[in-house]
N, CA, C and O of each residue as an XYZ file, in Angstrom:
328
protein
N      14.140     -1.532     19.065
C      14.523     -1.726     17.674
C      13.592     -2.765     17.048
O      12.987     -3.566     17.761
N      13.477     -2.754     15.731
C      12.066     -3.427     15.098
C      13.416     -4.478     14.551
O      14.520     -4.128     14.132
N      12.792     -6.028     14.756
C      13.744     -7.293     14.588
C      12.715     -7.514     12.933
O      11.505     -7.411     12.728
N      13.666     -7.787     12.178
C      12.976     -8.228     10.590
C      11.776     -9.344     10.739
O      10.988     -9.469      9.801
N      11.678     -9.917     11.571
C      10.537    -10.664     12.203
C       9.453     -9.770     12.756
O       8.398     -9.806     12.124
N       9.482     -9.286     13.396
C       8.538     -7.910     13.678
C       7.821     -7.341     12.293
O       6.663     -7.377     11.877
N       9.045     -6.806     11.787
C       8.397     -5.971     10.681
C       7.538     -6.464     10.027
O       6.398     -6.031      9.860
N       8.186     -7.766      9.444
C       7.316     -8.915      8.233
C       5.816     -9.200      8.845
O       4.838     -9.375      8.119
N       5.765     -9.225     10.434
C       4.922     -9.363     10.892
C       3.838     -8.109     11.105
O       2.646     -8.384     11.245
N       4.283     -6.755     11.124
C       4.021     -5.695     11.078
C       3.241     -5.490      9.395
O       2.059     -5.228      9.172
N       4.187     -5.678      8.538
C       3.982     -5.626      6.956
C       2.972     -6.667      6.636
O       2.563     -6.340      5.522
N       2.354     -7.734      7.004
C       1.563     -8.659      6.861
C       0.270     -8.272      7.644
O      -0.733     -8.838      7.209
N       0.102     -7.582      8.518
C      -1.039     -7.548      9.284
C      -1.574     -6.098      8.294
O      -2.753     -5.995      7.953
N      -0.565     -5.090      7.931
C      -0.833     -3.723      7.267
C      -1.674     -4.329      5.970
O      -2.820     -3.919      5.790
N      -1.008     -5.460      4.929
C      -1.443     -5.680      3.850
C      -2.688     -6.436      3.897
O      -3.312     -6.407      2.837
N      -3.486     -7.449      5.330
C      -4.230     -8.391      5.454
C      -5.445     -7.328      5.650
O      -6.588     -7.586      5.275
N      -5.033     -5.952      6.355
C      -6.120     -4.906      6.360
C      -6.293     -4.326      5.676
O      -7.428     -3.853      5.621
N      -5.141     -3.882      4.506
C      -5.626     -3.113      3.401
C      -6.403     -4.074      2.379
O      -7.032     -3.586      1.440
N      -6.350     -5.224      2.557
C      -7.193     -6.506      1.423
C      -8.622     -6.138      2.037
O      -9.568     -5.598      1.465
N      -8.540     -6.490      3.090
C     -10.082     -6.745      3.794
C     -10.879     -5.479      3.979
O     -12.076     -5.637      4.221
N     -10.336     -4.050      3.893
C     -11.105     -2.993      3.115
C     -11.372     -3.101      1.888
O     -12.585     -3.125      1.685
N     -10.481     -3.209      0.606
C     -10.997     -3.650     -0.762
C     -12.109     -4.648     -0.797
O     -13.074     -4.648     -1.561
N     -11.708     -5.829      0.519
C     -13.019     -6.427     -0.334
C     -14.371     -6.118      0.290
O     -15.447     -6.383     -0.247
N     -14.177     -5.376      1.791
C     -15.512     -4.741      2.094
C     -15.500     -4.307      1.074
O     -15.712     -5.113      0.169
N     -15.319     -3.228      0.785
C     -15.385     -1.902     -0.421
C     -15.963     -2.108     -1.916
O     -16.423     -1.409     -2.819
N     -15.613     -3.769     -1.603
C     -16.179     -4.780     -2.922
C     -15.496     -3.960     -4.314
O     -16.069     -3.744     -5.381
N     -14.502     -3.699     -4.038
C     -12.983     -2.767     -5.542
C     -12.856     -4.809     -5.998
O     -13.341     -5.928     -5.825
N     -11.680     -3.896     -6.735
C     -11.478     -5.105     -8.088
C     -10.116     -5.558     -7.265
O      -9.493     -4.899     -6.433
N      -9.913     -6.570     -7.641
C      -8.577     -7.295     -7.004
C      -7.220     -6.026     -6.997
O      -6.754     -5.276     -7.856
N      -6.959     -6.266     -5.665
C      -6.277     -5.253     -5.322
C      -4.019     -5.499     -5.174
O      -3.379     -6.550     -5.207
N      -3.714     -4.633     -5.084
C      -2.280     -4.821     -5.056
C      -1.547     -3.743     -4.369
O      -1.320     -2.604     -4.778
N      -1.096     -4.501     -2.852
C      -0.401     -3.307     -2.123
C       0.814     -3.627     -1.814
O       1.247     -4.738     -1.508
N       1.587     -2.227     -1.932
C       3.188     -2.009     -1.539
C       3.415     -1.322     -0.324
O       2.862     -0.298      0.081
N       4.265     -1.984      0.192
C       4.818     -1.550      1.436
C       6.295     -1.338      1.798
O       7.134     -2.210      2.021
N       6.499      0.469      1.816
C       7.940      0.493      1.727
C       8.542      1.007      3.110
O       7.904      1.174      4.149
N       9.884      1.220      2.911
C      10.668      1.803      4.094
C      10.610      3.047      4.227
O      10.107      3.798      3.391
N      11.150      3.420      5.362
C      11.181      5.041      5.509
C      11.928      5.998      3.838
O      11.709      7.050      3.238
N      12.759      4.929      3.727
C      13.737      5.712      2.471
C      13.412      5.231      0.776
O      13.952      5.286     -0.329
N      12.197      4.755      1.402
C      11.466      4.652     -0.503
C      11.874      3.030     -0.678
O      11.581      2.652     -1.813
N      12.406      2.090      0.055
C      12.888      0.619     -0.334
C      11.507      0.198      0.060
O      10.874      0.504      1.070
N      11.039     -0.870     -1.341
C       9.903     -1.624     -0.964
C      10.398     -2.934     -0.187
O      11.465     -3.510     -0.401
N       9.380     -3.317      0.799
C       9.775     -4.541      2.051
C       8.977     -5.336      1.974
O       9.286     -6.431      2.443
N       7.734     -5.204      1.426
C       6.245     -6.264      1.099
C       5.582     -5.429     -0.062
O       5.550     -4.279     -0.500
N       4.998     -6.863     -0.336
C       3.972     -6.303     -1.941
C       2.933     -7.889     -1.877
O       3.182     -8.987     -1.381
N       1.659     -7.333     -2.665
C       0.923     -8.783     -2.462
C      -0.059     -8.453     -3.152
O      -0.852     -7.675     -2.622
N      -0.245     -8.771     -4.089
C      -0.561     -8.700     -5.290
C      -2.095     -9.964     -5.405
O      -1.691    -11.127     -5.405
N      -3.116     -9.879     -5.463
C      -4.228    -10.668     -5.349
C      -4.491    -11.246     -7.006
O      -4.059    -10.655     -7.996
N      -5.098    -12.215     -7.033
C      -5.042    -12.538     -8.043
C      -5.813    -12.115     -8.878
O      -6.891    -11.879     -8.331
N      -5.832    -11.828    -10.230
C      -6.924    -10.659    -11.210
C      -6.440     -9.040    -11.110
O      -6.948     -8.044    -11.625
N      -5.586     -9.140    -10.483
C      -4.928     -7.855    -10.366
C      -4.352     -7.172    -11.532
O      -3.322     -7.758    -11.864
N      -4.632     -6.077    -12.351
C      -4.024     -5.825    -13.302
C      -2.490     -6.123    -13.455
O      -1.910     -6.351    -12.393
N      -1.546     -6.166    -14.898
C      -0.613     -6.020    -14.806
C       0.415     -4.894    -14.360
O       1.597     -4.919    -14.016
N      -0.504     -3.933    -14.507
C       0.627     -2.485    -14.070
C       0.305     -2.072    -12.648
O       0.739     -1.061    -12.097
N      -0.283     -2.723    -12.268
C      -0.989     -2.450    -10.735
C       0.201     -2.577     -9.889
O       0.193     -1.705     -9.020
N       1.364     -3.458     -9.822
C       2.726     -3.747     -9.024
C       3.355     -2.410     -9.051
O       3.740     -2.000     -7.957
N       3.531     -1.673    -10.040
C       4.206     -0.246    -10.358
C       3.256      0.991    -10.166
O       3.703      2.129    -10.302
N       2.171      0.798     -9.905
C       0.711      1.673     -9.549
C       0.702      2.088     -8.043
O       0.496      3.191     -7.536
N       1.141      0.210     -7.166
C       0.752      0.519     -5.650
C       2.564      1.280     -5.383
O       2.804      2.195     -4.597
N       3.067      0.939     -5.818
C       4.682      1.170     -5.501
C       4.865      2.606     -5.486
O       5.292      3.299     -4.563
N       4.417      3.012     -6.832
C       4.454      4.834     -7.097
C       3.453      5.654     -5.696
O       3.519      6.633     -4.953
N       2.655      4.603     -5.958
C       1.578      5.781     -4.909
C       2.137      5.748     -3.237
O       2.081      6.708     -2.468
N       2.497      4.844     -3.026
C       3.007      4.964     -1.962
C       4.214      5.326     -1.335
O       4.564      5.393     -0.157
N       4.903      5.597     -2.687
C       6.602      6.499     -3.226
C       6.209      7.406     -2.626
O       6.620      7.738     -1.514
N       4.761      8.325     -3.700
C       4.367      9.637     -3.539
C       3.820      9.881     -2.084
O       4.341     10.895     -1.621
N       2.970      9.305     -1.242
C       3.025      9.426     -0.371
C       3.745      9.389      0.920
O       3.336      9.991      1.912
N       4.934      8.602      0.894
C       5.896      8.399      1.436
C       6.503     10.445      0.976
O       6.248     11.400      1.709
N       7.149     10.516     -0.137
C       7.706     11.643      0.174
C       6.722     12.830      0.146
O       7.296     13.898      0.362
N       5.745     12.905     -0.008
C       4.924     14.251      0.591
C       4.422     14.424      1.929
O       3.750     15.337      2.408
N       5.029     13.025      2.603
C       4.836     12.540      4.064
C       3.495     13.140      4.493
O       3.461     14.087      5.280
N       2.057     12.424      3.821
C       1.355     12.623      4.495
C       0.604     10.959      3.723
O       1.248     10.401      2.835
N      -0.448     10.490      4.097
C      -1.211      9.117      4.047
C      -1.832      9.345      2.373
O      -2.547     10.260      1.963
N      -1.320      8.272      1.684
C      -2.347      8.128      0.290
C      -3.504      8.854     -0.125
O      -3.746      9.602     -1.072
N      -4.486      8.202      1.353
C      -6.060      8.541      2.075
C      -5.464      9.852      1.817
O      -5.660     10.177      0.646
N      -5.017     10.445      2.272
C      -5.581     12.025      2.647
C      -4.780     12.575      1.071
O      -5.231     13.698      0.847
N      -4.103     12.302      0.312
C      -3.863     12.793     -1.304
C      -4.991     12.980     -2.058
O      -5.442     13.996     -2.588
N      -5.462     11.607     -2.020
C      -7.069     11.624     -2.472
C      -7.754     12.846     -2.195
O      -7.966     13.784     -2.964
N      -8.074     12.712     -0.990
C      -9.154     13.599     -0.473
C      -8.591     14.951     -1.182
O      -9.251     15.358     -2.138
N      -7.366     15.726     -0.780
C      -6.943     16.796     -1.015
C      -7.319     16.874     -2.850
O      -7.659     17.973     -3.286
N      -7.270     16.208     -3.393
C      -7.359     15.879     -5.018
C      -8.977     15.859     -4.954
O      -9.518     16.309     -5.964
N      -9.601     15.528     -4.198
C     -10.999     15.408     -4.218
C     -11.386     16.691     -4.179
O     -12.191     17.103     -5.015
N     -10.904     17.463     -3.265
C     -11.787     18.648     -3.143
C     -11.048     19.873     -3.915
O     -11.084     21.002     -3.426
N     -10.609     19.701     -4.714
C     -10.303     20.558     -5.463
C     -11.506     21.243     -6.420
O     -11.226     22.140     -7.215
């Protein structure tokens, strides 16, 4: 069973890697959400210069990916090669 200490710790290492691709990637200040299996957000971290609608941007996209149960990454792509 995952102890809320785990997770936070789980949810912090997910968001410290999704930063440190943006800033390889050299993108604009970035803002990621991290939810539960059932759509409840559990972490969010928001960098500074981050747009204002960006909090409701990372939340949706990862709504949408959450229920089409497949990775953000691969929405894109599928949207890419259209």
């Amino acid at each position: 069973m995952l102890t809320p200490d785990h997770a936070r710790d789980r949810c912090e290492a997910l968001i410290r890697r999704a930063l440190a691709a943006g800033a390889e990637a050299k993108l604009l200040p970035l803002t990621v959400a991290v939810l539960d299996t059932g759509g409840h957000q559990i972490a969010l971290k928001r960098q500074d210069g981050s747009g204002i609608l960006r909090v409701d941007i990372a939340i949706g996209k990862a709504w949408g990916a959450l229920g089409m149960g497949i990775s953000s990454r691969h929405i894109r792509d599928r949207l890419r090669d259209r």
